[in-house]
C-alpha positions in Angstrom: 2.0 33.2 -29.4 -1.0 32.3 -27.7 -0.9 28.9 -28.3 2.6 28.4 -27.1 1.9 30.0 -23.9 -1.4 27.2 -23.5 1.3 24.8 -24.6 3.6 25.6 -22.1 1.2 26.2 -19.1 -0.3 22.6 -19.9 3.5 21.2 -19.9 3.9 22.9 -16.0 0.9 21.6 -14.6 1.6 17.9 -15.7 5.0 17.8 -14.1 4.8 14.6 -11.6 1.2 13.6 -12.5 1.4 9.4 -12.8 -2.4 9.3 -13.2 -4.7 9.7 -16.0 -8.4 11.0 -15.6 -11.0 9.2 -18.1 -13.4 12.1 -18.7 -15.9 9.6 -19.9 -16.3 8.1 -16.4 -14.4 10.5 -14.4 -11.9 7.5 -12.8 -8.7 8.2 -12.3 -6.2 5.4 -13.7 -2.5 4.6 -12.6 0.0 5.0 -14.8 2.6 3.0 -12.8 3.1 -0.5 -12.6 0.9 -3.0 -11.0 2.1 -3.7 -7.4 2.5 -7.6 -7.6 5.0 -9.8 -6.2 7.5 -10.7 -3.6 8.5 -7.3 -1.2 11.5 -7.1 1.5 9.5 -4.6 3.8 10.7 -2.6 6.2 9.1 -0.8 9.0 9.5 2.8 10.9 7.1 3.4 13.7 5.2 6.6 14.0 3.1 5.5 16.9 2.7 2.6 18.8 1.9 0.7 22.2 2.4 -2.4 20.1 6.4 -2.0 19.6 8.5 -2.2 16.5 7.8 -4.3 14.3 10.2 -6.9 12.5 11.1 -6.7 8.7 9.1 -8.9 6.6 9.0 -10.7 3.2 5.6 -10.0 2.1 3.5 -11.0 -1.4 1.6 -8.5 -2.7 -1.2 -9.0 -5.1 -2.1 -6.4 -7.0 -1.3 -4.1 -4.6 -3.0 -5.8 -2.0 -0.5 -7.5 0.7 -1.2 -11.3 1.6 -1.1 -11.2 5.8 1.0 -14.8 6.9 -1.5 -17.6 6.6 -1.1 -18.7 10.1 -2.9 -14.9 11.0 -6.2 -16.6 10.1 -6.8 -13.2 8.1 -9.7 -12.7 5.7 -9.6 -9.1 3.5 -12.7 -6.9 4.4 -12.1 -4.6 2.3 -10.6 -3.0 -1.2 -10.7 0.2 -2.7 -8.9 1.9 -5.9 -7.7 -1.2 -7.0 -7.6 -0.6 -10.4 -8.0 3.2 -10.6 -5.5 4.9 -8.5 -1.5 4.5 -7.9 -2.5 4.0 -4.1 -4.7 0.5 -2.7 -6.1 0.1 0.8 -6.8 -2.9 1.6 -8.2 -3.7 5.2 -8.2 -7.4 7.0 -9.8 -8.9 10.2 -7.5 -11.7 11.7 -7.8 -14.1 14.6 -5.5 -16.9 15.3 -7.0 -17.9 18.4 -4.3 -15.8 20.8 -4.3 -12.3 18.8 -7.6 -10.8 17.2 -5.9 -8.1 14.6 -7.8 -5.1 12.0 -4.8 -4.5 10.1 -5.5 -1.8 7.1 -2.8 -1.2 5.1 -2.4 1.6 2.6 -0.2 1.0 -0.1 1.3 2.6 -2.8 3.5 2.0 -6.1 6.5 4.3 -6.4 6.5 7.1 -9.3 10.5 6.2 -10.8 11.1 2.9 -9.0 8.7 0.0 -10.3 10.6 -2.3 -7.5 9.7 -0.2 -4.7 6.3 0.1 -2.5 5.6 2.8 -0.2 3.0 2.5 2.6 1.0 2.7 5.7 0.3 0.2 8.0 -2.6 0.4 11.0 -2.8 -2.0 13.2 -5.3 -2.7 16.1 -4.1 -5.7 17.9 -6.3 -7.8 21.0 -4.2 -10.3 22.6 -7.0 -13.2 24.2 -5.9 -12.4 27.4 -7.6 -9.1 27.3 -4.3 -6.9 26.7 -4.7 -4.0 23.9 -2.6 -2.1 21.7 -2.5 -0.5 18.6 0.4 1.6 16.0 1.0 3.0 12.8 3.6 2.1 10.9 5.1 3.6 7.8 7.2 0.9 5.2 9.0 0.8 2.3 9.5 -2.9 0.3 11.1 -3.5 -2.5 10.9 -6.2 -4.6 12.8 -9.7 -5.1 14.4 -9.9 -8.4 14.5 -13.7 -9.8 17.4 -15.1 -11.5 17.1 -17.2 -14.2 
């Protein structure tokens, strides 16, 4: 009797857990699919003096999104890449008009291995002095190929 009860307390508490912990090192490892391709994303603002911002067709590499090329972005900055269900990744971009800290916070869904969930910060200086910066939260989901 005792052991069923252990058994079924231990079944509750896992309910909606995607991550494992490795007691040997004490990491915690996703479960979920790696985040890696070819995402329509879509934004909602939750605060900005920037404006909306457009949907996008974005590559993600391993979770970490691949600004456009023409942002003149280099990545600062990675963490949990391989342990956790959730990867921030932050950039630094100047083009020449705009200098940009973007740091984007994304994560893979639990059900859905198509779908990405996220945050997006932005701090944006345009060279003409002018300031802004948002949050954004998005949701992507990824391009199926045909073949």
């Amino acid at each position: 009797m005792k052991s069923k009860i252990f058994l079924l307390l231990g079944l509750l508490t896992c309910k909606g857990n995607n991550q494992t912990i490795d007691s040997a090192v004490g990491n915690t490892v996703c479960l979920q699919p790696i985040i890696d391709g070819t995402y329509d994303v879509s934004f909602d603002t939750l605060s900005s003096t920037c404006g909306t911002m457009s949907d996008v067709r974005l590559n993600v590499v391993y979770g970490v999104p691949s600004p456009q090329k023409n942002a003149q972005c280099h990545l600062v900055n990675v963490q949990n890449l391989n342990q956790s269900c959730n990867v921030d990744a932050n950039f630094h971009c100047d083009d020449g008009l705009w200098k940009m800290k973007m740091d984007w916070s994304t994560k893979s869904h639990a059900t859905n291995p198509n779908t990405i969930t996220g945050i997006l910060y932005v701090e944006m200086e345009r060279f003409t002095g002018w300031t802004c910066e948002a949050t954004y939260s998005y949701e992507g989901n990824r391009e199926i190929e045909n073949r």
